[in-house]
N, C-alpha and C positions, 0 to 999 in steps of 0.2 A: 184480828186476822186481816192481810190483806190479800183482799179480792180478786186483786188482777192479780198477785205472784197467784195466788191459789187455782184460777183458771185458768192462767197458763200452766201450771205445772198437772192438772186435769187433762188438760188438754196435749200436751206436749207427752203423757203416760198412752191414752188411747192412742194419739198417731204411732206410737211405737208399738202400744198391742196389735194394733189393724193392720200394719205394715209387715210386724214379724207371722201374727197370723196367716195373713195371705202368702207366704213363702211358703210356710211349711205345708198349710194343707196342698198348694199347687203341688210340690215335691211329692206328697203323699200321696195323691192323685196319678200324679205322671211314674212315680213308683209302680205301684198297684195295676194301672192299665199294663204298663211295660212286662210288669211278672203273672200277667192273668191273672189277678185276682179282682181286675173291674174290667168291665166290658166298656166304657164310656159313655154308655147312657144313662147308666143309674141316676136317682138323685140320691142322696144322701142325707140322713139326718145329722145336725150338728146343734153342739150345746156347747156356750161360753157358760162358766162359772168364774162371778169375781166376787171376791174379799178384799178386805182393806184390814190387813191388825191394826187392832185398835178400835175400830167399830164394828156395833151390833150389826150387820147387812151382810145378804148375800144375795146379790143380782143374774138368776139365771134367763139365761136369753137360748131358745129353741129356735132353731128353722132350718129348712131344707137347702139345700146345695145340688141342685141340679147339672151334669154333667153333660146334655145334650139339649 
C-alpha cells in the first residue's frame, strides 16, 4: 500500500464530505427558518454515519449544531 496516495485520497474524500456537508445542512437551515419550521435558535442534534464497503466499520459521530 502506498501511504501518501492513501492519505491523500483520505483526505481529499473528508474535505469533500465537510464541504458538501456544510452546504446542505446551511440550505436546510435557511430553508426551515424561511418556511417556519425553525425559529433560529434551536440547536440541533446531528449524526454523521460513515462506511467504507469493503470493511468491518462503522464510524458514528453525534453533536449538536447550535443555531444562535
Amino acid at each position: 500500500m502506498n501511504e501518501e496516495a492513501f492519505n491523500l485520497g483520505v483526505r481529499k474524500f473528508l474535505k469533500k464530505f465537510g464541504v458538501t456537508a456544510q452546504r446542505e445542512i446551511e440550505k436546510a437551515v435557511d430553508d426551515g427558518v424561511r418556511d417556519g419550521k425553525l425559529r433560529g435558535s434551536e440547536t440541533l442534534k446531528a449524526r454523521a454515519i460513515l462506511t467504507i464497503d469493503g470493511l468491518p466499520m462503522q464510524v458514528v459521530i453525534d453533536d449538536d449544531i447550535p443555531l444562535a
